[in-house]
C-alpha positions in Angstrom: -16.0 19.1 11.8 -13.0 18.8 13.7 -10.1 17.7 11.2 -6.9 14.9 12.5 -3.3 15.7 12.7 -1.1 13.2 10.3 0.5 12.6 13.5 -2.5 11.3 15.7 -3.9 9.7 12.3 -0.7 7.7 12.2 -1.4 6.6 15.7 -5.2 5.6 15.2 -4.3 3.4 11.9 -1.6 1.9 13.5 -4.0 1.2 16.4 -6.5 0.3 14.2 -4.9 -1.9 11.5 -1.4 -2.5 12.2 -0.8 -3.4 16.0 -3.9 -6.3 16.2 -1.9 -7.7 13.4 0.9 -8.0 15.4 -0.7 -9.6 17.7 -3.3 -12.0 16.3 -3.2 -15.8 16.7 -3.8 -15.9 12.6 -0.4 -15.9 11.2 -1.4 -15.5 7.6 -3.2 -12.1 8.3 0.2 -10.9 10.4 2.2 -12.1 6.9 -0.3 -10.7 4.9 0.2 -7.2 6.5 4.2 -7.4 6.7 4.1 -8.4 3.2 2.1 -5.1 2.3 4.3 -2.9 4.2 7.5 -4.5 3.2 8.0 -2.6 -0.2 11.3 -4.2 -0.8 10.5 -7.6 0.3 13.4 -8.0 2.2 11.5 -9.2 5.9 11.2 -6.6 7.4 9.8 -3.1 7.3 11.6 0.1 8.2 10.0 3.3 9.5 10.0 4.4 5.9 8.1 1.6 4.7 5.8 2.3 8.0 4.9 5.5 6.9 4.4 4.8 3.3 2.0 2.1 4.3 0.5 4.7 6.5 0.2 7.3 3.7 -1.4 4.9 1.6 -4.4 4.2 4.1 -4.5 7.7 5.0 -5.4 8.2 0.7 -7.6 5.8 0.6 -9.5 7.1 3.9 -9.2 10.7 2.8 -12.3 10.3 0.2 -12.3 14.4 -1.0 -8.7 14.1 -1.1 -8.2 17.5 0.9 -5.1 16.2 3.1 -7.0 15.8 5.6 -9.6 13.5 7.1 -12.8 14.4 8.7 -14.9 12.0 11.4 -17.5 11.3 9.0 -14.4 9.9 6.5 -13.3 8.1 9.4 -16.6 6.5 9.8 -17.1 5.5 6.5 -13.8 4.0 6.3 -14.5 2.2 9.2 -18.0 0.7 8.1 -16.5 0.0 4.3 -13.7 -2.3 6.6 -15.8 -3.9 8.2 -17.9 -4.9 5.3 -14.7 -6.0 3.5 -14.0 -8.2 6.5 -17.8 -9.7 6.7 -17.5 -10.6 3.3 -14.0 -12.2 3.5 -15.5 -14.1 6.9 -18.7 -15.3 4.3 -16.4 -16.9 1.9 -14.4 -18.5 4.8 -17.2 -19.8 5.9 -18.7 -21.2 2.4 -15.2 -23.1 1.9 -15.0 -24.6 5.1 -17.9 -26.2 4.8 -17.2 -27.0 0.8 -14.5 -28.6 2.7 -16.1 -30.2 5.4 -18.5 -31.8 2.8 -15.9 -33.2 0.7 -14.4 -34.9 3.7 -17.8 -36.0 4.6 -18.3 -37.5 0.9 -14.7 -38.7 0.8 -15.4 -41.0 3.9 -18.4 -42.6 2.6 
């Protein structure tokens, strides 16, 4: 398999997990991400803290720990991101409507 250059990784995750960030409608997931990236808490995050960030995911996507990452790894990151996300949409979705039913009782 064909392996990816740190340079075009850094391009795909940035793609991929940090530019929708930036421009999502949900403010709490954009603070969420700035908040992981920005090491020294100060409000921003510098190209330093970028790539660190970068480095991280690239780790944690790199699952035989060779330096590099293969399409299959990609994939697999990919589908385990996805799941994370379904699940976090599921327990969204099970406290909304927690909520919605305590309003509902509340107004009885």
């Amino acid at each position: 398999m064909k392996n990816v250059s740190l340079k075009t990784l850094v391009a795909v995750l940035a793609a991929v997990f940090v530019l929708p960030a930036l421009g999502m409608a949900d403010g709490h997931k954009m603070k969420k991400h700035m908040k992981m990236m920005d090491s020294n808490g100060d409000g921003k995050v510098s190209a330093q803290e970028y790539a660190s960030a970068a480095a991280k995911r690239f780790g944690k996507i790199d699952a035989d720990g060779d330096g590099f990452i293969t399409k299959s790894e990609m994939k697999k990151a990919k589908k385990k991101h996805k799941k994370k996300d379904k699940k976090k949409k599921h327990k969204k979705d099970k406290d909304d409507d927690r909520k919605d039913k305590s309003k509902h009782d509340n107004d009885d």
